[in-house]
C-alpha positions as CSV (number, residue, x, y, z in Angstrom):
1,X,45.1,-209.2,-88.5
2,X,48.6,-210.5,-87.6
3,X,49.3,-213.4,-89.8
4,X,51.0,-214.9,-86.7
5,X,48.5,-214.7,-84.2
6,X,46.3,-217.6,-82.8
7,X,43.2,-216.1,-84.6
8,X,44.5,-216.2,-88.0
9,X,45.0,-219.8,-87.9
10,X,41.6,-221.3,-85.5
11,X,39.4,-219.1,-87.3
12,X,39.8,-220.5,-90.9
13,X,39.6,-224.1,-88.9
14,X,36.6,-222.7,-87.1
15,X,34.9,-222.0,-90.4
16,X,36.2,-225.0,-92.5
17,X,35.9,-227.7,-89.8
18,X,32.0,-228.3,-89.3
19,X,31.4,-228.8,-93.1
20,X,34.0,-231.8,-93.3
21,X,32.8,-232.5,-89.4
22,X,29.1,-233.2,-91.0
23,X,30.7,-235.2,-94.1
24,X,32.2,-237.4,-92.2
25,X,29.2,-237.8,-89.8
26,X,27.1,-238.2,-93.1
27,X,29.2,-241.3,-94.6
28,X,30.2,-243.2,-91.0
29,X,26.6,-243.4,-91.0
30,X,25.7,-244.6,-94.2
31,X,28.9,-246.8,-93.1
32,X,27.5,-248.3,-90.1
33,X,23.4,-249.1,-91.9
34,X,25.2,-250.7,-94.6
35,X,27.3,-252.9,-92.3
36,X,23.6,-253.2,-90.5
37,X,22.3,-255.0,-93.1
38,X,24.6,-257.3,-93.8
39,X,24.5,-258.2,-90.5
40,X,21.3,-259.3,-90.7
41,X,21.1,-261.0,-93.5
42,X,23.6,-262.6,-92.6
43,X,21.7,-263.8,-90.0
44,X,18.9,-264.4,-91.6
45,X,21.1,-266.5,-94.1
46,X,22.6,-268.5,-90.8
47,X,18.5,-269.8,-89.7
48,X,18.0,-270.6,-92.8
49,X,15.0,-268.1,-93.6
50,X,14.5,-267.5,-97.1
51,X,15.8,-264.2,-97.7
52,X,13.0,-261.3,-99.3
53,X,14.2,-259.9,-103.0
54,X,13.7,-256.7,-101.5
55,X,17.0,-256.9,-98.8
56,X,19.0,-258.4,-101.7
57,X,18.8,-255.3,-103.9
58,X,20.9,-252.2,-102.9
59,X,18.8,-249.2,-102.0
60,X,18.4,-246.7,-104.4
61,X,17.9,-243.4,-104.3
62,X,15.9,-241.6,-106.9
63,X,17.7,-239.4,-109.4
64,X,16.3,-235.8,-109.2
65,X,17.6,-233.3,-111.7
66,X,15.1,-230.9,-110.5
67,X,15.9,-230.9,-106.8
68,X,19.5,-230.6,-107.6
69,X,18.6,-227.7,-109.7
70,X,16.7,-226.1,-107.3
71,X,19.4,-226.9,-104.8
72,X,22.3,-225.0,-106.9
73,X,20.6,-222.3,-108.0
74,X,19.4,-221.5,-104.5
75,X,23.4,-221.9,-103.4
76,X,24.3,-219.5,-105.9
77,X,22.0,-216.6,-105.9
78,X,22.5,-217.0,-101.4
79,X,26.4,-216.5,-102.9
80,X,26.0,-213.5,-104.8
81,X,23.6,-211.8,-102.3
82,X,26.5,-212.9,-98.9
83,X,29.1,-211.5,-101.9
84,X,27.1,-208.7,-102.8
85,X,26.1,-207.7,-99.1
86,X,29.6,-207.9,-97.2
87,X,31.2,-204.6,-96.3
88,X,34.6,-205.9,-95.8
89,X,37.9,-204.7,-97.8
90,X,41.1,-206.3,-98.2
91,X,44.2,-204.3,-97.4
92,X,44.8,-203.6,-100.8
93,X,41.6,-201.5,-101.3
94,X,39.9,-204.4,-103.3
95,X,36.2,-205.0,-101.8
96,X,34.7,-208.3,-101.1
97,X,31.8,-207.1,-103.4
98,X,33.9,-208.2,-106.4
99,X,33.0,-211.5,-106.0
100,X,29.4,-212.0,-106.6
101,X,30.2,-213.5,-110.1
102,X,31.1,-216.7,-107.7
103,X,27.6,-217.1,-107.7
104,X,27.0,-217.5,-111.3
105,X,28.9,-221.3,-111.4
106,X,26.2,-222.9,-109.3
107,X,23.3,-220.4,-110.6
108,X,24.3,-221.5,-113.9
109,X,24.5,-225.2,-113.1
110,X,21.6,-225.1,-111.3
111,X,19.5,-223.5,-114.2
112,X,21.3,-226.0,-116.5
113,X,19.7,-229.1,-114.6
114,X,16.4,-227.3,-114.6
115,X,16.6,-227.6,-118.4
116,X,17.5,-230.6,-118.3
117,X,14.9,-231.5,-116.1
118,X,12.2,-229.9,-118.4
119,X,13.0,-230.7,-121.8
120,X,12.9,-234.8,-120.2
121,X,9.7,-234.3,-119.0
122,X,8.6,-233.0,-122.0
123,X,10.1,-236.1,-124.0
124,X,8.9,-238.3,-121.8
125,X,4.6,-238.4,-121.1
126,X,3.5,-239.7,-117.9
127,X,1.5,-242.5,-118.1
């Protein structure tokens, strides 16, 4: 491919743009529900209801070390098997098939967490 044509620049943008497009969509909406809320107790605050603990407190999320785990260990085995699986070569001869290894980062991290995960459980009994 001609590092001057049209393709060689839209295509990268192609592929990078929807991830940052769905980022972006992710946090104007978080955004726009926190500015919700406010909103309302604000007023709330204005006819003089007496505001609920519950819309005072920040929502939280629970912390999940093994659905993140499961989450990166899943990204990187789908790495090394798109790595392991593409045909294409570089003009240099070098094949695309060289980088599997990319996949052992999140694999690793991802079974990392999992241990984590575990060896809390374990210190921890459920009541």
């Amino acid at each position: 491919m001609d590092p001057a044509s049209p393709a060689s620049v839209f295509v990268p943008l192609f592929v990078l743009f929807p991830p940052v497009l769905i980022v972006l969509c992710v946090l104007y909406y978080r955004y726009r529900r926190t500015q919700e809320r406010y909103k309302l107790l604000v007023q709330l605050a204005d006819k003089g209801v007496e505001l609920p603990q519950q819309l005072l407190v920040e929502p939280h999320v629970e912390y999940s070390e093994r659905r993140r785990a499961l989450v990166l260990i899943s990204a990187g085995l789908g790495l090394m098997a798109m790595f392991a699986a593409l045909p294409f070569r570089f003009d240099s001869g070098t094949s695309v098939q060289g980088f599997w290894p990319l996949g052992l980062l999140p694999l690793m991290t991802g079974l990392g967490y999992l241990a984590s995960w575990w060896l809390n459980t374990r210190e921890s009994p459920r009541a």
